[in-house]
C-alpha atoms as one frame of an Amber mdcrd trajectory, in Angstrom:
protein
 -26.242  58.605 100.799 -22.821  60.044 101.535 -20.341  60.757  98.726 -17.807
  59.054  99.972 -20.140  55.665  99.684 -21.156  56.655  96.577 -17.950  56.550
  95.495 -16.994  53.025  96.800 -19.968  51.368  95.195 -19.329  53.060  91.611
 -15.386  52.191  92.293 -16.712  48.485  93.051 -18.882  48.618  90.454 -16.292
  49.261  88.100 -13.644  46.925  89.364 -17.024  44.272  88.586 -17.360  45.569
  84.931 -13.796  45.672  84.012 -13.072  42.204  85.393 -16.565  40.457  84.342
 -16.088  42.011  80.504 -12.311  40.742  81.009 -13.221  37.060  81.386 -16.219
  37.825  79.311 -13.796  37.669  76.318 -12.405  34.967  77.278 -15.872  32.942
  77.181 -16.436  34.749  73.407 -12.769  33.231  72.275 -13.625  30.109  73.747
 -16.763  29.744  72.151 -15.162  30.437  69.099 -12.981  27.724  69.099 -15.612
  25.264  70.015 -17.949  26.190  67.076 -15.431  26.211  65.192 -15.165  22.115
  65.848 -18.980  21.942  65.960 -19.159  23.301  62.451 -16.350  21.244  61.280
 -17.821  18.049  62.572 -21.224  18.601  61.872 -20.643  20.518  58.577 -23.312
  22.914  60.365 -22.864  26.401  58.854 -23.586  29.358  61.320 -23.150  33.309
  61.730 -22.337  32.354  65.357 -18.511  32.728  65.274 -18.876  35.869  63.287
 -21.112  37.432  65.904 -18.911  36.206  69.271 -16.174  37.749  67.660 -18.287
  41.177  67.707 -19.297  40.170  71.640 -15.350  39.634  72.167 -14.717  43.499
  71.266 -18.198  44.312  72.477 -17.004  43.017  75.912 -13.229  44.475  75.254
 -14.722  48.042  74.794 -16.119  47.687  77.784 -13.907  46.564  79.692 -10.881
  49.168  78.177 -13.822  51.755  79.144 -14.011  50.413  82.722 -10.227  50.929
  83.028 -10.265  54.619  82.033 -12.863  55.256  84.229 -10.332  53.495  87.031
  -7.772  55.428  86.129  -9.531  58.904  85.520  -9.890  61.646  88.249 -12.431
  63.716  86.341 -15.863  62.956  87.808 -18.020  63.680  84.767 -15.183  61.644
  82.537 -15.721  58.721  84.819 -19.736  58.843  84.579 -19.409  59.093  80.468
 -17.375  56.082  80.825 -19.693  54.197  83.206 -22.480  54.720  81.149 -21.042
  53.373  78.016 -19.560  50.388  79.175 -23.030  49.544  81.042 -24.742  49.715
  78.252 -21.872  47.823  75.541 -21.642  45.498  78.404 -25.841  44.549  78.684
 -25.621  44.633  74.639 -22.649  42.028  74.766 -24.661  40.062  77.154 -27.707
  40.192  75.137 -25.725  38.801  71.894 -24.274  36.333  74.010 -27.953  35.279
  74.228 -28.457  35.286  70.833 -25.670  33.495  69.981 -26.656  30.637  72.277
 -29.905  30.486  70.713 -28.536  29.997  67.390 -26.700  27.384  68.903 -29.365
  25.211  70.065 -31.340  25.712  66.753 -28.419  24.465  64.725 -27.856  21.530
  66.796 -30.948  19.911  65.837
């Protein structure tokens, strides 16, 4: 694999990350809001809201990461950054998960 296609598919892959994590909070606010309404309906008490707010800066870390790595000419920099918001992003995702989970247990 050549470097220069190396570097397109990491400058992709970022472009991906920061955008997906972007919207990502977006969802997490969202959510918020709607169990918010659930809860007040239903009276249903629920550690949901509490943990999308964590996703929402989960998924803002990563995607503030993803920019610096945009905007950052040092190669080992950019990797550091890579790394970390791959891995805050697949533990935002995985809370997400959880979240819904609680979700559909509570609604019962």
């Amino acid at each position: 694999m050549t470097q220069e296609h190396d570097d397109g598919n990491s400058f992709a892959h970022r472009l991906t990350i920061f955008s997906t994590s972007g919207g990502m909070v977006g969802v997490c606010l969202t959510g918020i809001g709607l169990i918010g309404v659930l809860s007040h309906l239903r009276a249903v008490q629920t550690v949901a809201e509490e943990l999308l707010a964590a996703d929402a800066l989960a998924f803002l870390t990563c995607s503030m990461l993803s920019f610096f790595a945009l905007r950052d000419r040092s190669r080992r920099r950019r990797r550091v950054f890579d790394l970390t918001a791959d891995i805050i992003f697949i533990i935002g995702l995985l809370l997400m998960m959880i979240v819904c989970a609680l979700m559909a247990l509570s609604i019962d």
